[in-house]
C-alpha positions in Angstrom: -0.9 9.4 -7.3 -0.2 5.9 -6.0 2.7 3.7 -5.0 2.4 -0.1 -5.3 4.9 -2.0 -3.4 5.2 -5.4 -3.9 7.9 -8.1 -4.5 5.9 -9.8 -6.6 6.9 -8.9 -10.7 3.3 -10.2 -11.4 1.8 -8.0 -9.3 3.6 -5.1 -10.2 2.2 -5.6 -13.7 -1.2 -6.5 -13.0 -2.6 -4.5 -10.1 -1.2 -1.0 -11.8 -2.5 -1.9 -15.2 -5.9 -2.5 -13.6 -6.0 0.8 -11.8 -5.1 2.7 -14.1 -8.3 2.1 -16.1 -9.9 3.9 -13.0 -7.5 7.1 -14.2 -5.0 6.2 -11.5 -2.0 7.4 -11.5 0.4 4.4 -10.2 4.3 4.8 -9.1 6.1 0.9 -8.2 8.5 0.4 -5.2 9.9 -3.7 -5.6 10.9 -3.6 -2.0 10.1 -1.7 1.7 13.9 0.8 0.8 12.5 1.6 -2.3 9.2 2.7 -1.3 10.3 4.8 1.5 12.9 6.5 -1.2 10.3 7.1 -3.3 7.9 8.3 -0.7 10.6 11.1 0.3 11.4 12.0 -3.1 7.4 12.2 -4.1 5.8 14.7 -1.6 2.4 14.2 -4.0 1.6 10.9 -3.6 -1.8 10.3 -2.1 -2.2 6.4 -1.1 0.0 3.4 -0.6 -0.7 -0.4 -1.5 1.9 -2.2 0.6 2.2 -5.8 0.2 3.0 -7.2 3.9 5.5 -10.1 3.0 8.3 -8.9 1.2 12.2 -10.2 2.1 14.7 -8.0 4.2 12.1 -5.6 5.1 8.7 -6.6 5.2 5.4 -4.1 5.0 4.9 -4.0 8.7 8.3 -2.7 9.7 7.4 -0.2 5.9 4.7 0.9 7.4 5.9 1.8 11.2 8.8 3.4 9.6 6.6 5.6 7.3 4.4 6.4 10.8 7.4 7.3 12.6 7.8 10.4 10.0 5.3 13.1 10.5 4.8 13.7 6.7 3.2 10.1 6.1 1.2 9.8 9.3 -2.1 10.6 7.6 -1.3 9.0 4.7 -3.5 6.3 3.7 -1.7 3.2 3.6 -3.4 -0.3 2.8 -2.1 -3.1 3.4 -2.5 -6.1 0.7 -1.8 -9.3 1.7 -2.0 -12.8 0.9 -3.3 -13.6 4.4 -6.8 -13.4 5.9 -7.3 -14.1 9.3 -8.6 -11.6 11.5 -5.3 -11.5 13.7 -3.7 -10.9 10.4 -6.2 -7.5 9.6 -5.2 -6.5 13.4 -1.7 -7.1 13.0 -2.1 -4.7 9.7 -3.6 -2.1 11.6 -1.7 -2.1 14.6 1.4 -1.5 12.9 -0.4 1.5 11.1 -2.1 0.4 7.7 -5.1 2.5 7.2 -6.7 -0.5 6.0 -6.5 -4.1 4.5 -7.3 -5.7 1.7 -6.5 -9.5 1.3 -5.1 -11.4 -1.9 -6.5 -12.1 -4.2 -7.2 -8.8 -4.9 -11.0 -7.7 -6.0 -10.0 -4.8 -8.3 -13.6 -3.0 -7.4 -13.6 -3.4 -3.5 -9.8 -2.1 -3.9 -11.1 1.4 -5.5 -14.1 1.4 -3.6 -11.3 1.5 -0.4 -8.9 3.8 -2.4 -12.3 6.0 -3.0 -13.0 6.4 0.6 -9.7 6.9 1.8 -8.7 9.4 -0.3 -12.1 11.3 0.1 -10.7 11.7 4.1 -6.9 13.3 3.2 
């Protein structure tokens, strides 16, 4: 099972609709409260696409708060993001994605990631 977090309406059409053609099984979070909620209240989830820029909370502070728990600090977060500078893949990383995949998104390299990741848990 996988969450998508993501502002974005569009995007929270499109990407799970994509990966669910791979037999994905896909959970939404809209914003960075509602995917930790959802996180605590779904001990089986095994991945999380986290889009970085998201109002009031975005993806970075998400994903150090998710760290900071010891249930989620294996979990394989990747971080999605409109952005695509190297600093930006090191800021990703350094505040704990697993990995980064930059916008937009190439549905393949995106399970070929989710693949390997998951392979590791």
């Amino acid at each position: 099972m996988l969450i998508v977090v993501d502002d974005d309406v569009r995007n929270i059409f499109a990407l799970p609709s994509a990966l669910e053609r791979h037999q994905m099984e896909i959970l939404n979070a809209e914003s960075g409260q509602e995917a930790i909620a959802l996180l605590r209240a779904t001990p089986s989830v095994d991945a999380v696409l986290m889009d970085i820029m998201m109002p009031k909370m975005d993806g970075f502070e998400v994903i150090r708060r998710l760290r900071a728990d010891p249930r989620f600090a294996t979990l394989p977060i990747i971080a999605v993001t409109a952005k695509a500078m190297k600093a930006d893949r090191d800021q990703c990383t350094e505040a704990g994605a697993s990995d980064y995949i930059s916008k937009p998104i190439d549905v393949g390299h995106l399970v070929s990631l989710l693949r390997v990741w998951l392979t590791r848990r």
